[in-house]
N, CA, C and O atoms as a CHARMM CRD file, in Angstrom:
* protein
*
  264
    1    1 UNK  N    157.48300 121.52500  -1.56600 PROA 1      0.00000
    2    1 UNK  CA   156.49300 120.49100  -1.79200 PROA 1      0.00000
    3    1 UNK  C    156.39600 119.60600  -0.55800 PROA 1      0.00000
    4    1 UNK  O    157.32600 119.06400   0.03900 PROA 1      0.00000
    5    2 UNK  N    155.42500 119.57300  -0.35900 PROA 2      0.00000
    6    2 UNK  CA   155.04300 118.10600   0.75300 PROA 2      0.00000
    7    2 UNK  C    155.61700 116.72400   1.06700 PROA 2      0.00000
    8    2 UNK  O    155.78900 116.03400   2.07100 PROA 2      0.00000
    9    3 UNK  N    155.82300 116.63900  -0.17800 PROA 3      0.00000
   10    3 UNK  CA   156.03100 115.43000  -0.38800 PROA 3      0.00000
   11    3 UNK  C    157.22800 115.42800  -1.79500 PROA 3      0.00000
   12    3 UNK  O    157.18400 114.93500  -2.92200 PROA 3      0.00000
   13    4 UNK  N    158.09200 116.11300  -1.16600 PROA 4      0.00000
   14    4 UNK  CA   159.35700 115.89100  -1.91000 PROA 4      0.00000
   15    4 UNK  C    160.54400 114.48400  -1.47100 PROA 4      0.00000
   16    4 UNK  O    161.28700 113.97900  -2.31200 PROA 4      0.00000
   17    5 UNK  N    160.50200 114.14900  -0.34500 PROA 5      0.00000
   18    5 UNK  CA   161.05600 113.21500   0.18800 PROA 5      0.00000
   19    5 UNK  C    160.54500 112.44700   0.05700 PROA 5      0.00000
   20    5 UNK  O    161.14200 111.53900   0.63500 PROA 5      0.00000
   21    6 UNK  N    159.25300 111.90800  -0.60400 PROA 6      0.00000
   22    6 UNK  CA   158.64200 111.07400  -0.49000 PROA 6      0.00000
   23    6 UNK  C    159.34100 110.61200  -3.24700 PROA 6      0.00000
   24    6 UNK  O    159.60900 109.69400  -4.02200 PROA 6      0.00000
   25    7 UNK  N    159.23800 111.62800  -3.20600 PROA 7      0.00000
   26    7 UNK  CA   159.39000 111.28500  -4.46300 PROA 7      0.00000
   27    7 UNK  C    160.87700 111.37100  -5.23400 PROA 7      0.00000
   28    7 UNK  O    161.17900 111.09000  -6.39400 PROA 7      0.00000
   29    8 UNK  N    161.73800 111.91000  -4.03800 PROA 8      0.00000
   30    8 UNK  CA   163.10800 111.31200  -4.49600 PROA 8      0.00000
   31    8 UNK  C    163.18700 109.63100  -4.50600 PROA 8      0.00000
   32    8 UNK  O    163.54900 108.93500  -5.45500 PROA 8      0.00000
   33    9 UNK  N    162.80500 109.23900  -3.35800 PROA 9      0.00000
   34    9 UNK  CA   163.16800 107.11000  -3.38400 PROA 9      0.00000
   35    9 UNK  C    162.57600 106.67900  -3.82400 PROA 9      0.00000
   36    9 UNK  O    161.61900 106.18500  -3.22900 PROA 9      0.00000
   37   10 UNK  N    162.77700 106.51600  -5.66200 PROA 10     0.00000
   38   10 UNK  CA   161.96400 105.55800  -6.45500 PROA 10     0.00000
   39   10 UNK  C    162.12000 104.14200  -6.09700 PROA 10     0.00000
   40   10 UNK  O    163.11800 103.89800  -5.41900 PROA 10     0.00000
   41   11 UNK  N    161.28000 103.05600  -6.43100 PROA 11     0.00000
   42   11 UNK  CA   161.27100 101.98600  -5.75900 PROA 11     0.00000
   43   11 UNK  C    161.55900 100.90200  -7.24900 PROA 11     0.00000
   44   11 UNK  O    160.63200 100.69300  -8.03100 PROA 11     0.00000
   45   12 UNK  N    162.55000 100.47000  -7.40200 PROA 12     0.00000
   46   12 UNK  CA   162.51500  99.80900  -8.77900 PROA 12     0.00000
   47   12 UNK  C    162.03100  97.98500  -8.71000 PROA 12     0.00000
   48   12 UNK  O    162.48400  97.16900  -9.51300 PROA 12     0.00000
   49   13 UNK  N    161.31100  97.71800  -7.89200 PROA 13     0.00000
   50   13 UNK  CA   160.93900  96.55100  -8.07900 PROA 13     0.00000
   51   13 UNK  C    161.28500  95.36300  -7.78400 PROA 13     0.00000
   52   13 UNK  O    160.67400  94.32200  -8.02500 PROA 13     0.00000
   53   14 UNK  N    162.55700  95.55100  -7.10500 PROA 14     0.00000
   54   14 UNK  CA   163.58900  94.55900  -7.35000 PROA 14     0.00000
   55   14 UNK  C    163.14500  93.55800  -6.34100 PROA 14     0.00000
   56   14 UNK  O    163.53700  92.39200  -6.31100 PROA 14     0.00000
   57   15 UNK  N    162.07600  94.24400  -5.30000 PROA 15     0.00000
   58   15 UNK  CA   161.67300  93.03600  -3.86000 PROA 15     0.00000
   59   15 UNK  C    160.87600  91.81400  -4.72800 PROA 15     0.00000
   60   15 UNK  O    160.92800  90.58400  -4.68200 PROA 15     0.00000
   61   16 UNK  N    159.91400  93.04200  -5.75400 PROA 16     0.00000
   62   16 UNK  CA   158.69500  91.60000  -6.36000 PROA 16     0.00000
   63   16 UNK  C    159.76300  90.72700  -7.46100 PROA 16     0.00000
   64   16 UNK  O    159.19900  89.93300  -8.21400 PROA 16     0.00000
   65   17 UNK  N    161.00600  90.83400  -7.54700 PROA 17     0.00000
   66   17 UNK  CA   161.34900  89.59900  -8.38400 PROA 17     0.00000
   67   17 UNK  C    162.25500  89.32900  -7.89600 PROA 17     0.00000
   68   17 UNK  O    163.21400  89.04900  -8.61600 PROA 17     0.00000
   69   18 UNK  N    162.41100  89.27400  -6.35600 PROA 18     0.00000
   70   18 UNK  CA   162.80200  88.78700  -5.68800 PROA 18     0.00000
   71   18 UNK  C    162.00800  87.35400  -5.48400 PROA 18     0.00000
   72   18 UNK  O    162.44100  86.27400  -5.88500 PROA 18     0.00000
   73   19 UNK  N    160.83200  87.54100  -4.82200 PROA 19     0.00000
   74   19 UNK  CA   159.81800  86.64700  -4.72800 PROA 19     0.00000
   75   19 UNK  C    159.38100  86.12500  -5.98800 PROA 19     0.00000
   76   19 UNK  O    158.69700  85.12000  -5.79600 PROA 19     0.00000
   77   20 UNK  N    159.48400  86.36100  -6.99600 PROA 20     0.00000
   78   20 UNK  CA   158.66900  85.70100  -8.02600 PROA 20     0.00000
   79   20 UNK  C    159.54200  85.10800  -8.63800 PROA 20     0.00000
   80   20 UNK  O    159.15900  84.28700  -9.47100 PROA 20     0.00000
   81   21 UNK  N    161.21600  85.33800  -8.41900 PROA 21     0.00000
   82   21 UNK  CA   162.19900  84.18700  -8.95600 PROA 21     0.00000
   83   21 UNK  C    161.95500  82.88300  -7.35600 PROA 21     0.00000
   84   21 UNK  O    161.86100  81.65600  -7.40900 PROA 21     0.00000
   85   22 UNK  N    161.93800  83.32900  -6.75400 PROA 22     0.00000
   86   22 UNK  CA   161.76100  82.80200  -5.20800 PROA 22     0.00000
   87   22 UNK  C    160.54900  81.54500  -5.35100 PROA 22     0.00000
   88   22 UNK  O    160.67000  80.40100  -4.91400 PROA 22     0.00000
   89   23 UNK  N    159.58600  82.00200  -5.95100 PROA 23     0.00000
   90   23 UNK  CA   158.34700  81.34300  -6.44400 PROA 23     0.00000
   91   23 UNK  C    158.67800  80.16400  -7.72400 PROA 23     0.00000
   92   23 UNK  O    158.64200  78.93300  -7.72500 PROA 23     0.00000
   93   24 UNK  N    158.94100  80.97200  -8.56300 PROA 24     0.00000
   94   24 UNK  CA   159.30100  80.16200  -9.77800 PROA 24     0.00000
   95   24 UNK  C    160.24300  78.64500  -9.37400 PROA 24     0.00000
   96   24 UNK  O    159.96400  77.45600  -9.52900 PROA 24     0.00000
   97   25 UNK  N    161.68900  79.48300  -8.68500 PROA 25     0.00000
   98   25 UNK  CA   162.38200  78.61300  -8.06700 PROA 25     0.00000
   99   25 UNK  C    161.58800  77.24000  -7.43900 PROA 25     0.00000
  100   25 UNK  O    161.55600  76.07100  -7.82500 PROA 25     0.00000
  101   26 UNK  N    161.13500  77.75000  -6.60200 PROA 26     0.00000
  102   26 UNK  CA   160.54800  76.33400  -5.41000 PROA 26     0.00000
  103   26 UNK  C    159.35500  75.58800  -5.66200 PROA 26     0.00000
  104   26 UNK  O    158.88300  74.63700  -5.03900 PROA 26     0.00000
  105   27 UNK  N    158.80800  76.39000  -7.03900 PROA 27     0.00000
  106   27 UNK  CA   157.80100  75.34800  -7.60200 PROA 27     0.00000
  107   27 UNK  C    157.83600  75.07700  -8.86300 PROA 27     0.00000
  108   27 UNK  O    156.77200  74.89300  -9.45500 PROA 27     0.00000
  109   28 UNK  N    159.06700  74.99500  -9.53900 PROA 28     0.00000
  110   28 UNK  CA   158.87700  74.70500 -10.75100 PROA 28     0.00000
  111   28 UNK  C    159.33400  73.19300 -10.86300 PROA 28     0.00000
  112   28 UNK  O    159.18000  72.66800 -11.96600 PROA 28     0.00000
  113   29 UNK  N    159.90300  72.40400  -9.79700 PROA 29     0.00000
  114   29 UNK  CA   159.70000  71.27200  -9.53900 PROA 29     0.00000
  115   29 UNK  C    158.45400  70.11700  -9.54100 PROA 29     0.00000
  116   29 UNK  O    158.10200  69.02700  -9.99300 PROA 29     0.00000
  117   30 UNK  N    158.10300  71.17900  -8.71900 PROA 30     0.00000
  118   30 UNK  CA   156.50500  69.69700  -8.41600 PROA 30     0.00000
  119   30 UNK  C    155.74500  70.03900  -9.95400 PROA 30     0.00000
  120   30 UNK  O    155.33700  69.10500 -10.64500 PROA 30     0.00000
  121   31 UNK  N    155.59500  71.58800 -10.43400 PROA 31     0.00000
  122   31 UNK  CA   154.87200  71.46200 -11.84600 PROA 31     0.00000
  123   31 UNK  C    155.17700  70.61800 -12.82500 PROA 31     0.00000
  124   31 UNK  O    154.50900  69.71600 -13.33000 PROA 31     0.00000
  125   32 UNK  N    156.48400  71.08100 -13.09000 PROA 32     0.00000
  126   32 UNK  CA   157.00900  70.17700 -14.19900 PROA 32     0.00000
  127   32 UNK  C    157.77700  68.85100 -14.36300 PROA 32     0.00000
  128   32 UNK  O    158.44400  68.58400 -15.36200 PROA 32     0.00000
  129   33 UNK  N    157.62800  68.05200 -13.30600 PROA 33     0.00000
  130   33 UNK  CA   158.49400  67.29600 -13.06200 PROA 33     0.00000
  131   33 UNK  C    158.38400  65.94400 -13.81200 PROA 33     0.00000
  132   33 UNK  O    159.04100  64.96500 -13.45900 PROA 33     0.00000
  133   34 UNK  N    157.36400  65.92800 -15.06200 PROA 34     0.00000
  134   34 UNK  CA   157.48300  65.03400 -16.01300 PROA 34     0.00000
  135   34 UNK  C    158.41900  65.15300 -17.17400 PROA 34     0.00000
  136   34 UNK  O    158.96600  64.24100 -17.79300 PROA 34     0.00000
  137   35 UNK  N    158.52100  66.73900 -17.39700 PROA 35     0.00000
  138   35 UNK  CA   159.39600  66.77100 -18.51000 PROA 35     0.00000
  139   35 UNK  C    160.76500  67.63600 -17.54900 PROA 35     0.00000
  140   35 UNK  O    160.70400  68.68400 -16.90600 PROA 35     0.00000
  141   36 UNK  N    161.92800  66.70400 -17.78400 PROA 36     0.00000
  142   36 UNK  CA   162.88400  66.70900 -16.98600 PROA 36     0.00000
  143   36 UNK  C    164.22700  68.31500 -17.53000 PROA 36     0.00000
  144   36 UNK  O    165.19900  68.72000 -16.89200 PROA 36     0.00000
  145   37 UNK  N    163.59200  68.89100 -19.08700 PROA 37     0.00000
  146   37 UNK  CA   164.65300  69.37000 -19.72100 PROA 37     0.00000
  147   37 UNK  C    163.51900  71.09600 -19.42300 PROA 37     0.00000
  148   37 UNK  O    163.97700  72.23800 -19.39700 PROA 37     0.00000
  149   38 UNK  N    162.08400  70.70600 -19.24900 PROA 38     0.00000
  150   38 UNK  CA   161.74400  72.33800 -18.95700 PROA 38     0.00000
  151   38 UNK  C    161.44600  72.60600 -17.70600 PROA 38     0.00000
  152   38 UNK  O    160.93000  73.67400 -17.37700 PROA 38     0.00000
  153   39 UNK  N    161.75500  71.61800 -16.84100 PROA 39     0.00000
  154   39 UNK  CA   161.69900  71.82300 -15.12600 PROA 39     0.00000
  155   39 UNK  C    162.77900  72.54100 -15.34200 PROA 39     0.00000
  156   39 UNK  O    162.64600  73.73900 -15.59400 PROA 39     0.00000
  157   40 UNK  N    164.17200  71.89800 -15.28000 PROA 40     0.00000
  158   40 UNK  CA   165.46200  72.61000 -15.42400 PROA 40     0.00000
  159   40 UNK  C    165.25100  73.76100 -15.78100 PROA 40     0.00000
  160   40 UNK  O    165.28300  74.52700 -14.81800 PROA 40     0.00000
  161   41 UNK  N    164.96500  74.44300 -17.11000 PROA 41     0.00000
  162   41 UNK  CA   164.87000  75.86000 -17.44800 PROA 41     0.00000
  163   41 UNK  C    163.87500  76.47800 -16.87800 PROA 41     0.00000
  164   41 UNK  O    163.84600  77.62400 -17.32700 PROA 41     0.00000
  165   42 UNK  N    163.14500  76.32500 -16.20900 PROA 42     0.00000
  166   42 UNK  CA   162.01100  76.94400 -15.19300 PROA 42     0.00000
  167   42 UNK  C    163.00300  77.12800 -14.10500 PROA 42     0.00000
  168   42 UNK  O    163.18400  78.23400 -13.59700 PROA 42     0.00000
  169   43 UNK  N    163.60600  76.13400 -13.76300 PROA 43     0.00000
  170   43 UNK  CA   164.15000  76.94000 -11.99000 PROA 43     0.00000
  171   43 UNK  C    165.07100  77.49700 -12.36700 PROA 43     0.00000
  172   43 UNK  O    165.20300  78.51800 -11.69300 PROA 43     0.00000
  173   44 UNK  N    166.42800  77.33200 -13.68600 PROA 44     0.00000
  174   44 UNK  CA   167.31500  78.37500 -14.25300 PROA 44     0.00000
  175   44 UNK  C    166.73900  79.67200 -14.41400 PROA 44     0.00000
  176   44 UNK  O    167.26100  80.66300 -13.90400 PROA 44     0.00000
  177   45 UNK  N    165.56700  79.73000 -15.17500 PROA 45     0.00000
  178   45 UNK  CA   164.64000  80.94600 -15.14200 PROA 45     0.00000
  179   45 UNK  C    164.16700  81.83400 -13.94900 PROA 45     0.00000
  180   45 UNK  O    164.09100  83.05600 -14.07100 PROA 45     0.00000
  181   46 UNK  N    163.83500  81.14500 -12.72200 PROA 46     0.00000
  182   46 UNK  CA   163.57500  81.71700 -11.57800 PROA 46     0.00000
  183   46 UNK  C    164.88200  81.95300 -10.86600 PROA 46     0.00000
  184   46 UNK  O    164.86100  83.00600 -10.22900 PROA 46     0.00000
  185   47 UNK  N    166.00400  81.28800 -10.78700 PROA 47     0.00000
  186   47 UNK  CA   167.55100  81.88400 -10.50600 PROA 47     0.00000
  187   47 UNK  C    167.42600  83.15600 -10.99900 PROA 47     0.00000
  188   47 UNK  O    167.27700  84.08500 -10.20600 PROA 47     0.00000
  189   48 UNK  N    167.46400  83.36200 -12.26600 PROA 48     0.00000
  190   48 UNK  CA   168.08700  84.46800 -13.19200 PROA 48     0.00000
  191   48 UNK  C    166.94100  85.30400 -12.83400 PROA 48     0.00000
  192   48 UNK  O    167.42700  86.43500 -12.81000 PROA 48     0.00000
  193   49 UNK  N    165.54300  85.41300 -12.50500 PROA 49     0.00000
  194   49 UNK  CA   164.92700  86.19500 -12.18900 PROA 49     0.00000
  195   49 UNK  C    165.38100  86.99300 -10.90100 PROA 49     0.00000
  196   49 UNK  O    165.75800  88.16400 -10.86200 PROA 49     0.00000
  197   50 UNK  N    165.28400  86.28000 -10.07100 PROA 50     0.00000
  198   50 UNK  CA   165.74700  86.16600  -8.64300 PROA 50     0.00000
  199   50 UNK  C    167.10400  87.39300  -8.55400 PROA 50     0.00000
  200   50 UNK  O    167.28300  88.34300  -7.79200 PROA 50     0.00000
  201   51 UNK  N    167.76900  86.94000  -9.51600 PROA 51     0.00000
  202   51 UNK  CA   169.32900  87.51900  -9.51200 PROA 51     0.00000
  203   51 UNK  C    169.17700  88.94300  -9.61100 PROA 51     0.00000
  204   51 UNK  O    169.73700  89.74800  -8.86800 PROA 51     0.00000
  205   52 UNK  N    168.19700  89.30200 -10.80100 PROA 52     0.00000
  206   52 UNK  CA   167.63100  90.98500 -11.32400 PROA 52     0.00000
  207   52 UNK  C    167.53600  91.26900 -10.17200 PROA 52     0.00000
  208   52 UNK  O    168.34600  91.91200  -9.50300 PROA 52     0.00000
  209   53 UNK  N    165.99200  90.56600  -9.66300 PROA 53     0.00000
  210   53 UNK  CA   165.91000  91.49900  -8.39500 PROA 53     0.00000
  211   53 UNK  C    166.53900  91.84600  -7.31600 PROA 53     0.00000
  212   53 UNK  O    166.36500  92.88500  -6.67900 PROA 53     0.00000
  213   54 UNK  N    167.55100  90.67100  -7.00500 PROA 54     0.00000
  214   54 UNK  CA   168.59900  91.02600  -5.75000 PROA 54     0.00000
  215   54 UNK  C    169.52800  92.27200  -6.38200 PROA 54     0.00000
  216   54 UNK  O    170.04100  93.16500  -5.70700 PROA 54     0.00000
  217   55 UNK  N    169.60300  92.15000  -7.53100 PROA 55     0.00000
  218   55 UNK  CA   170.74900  93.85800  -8.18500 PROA 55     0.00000
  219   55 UNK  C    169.97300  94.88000  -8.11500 PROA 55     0.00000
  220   55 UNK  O    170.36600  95.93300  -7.61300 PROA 55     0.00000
  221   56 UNK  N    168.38500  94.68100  -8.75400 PROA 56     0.00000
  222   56 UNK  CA   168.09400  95.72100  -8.70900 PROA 56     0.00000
  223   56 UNK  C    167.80600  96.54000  -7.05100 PROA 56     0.00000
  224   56 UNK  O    167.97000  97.72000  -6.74300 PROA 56     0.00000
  225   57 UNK  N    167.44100  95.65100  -6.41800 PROA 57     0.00000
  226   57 UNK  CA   167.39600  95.75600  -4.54300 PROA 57     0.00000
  227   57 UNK  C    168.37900  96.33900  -3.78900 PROA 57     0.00000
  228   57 UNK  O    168.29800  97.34800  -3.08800 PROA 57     0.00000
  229   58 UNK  N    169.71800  95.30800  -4.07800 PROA 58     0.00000
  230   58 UNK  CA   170.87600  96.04500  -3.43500 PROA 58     0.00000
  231   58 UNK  C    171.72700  96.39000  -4.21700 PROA 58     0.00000
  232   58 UNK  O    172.17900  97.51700  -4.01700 PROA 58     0.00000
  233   59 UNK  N    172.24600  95.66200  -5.30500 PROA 59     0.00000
  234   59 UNK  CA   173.30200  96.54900  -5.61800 PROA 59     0.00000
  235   59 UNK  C    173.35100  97.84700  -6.49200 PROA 59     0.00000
  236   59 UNK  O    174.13800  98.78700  -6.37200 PROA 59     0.00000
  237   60 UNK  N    172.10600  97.65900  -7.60800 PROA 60     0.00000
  238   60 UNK  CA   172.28600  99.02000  -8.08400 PROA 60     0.00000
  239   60 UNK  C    171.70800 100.10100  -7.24300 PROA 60     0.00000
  240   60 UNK  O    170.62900  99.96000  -6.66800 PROA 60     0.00000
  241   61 UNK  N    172.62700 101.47900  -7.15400 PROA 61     0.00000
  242   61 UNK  CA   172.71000 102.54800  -6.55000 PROA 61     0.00000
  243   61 UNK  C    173.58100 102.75500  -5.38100 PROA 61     0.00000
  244   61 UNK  O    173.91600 103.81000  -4.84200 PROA 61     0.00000
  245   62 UNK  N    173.92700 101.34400  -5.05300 PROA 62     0.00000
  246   62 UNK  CA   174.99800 101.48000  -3.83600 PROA 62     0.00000
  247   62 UNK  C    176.28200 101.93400  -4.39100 PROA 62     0.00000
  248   62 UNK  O    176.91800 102.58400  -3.56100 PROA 62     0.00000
  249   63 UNK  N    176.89000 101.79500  -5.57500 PROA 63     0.00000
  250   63 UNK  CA   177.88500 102.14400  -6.22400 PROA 63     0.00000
  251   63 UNK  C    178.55400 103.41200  -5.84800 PROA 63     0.00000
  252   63 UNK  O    177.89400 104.44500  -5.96400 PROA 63     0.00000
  253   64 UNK  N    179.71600 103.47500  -5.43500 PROA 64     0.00000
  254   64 UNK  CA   180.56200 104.82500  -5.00700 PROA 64     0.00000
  255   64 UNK  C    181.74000 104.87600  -5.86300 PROA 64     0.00000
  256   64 UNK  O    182.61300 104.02100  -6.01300 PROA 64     0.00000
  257   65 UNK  N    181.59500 106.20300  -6.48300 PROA 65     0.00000
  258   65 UNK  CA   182.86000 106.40500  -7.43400 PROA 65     0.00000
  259   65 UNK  C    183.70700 107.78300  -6.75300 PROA 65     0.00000
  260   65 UNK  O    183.36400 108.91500  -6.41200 PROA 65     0.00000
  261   66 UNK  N    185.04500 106.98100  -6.76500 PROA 66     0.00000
  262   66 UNK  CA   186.45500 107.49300  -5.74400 PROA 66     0.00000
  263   66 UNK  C    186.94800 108.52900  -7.12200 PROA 66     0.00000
  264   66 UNK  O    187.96300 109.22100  -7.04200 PROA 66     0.00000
């Protein structure tokens, strides 16, 4: 096939929630910054987003079993 190397490296996503915890993160301040208890869980929310995508990015598949 042509394009066999091309369809072994699935791409799981992990860059766009990278950025979109990245996003969430750095603006969920100025949005919400009247109500002080769902700003907090907006940028906790964009952490924990953030976090998926950095595992799904680097760490899952790097795993080596001895």
């Amino acid at each position: 096939m042509a394009h066999s190397e091309h369809n072994k490296n699935r791409r799981s996503g992990g860059f766009f929630l990278i950025i979109l915890g990245a996003l969430i993160f750095v603006t969920a301040p100025t949005y919400l910054g009247e109500s002080p208890e769902l700003g907090m869980l907006a940028i906790l929310f964009g952490f924990v987003v953030g976090g998926i995508g950095f595992y799904f990015q680097f760490i899952k598949g790097k795993r080596t079993i001895k």
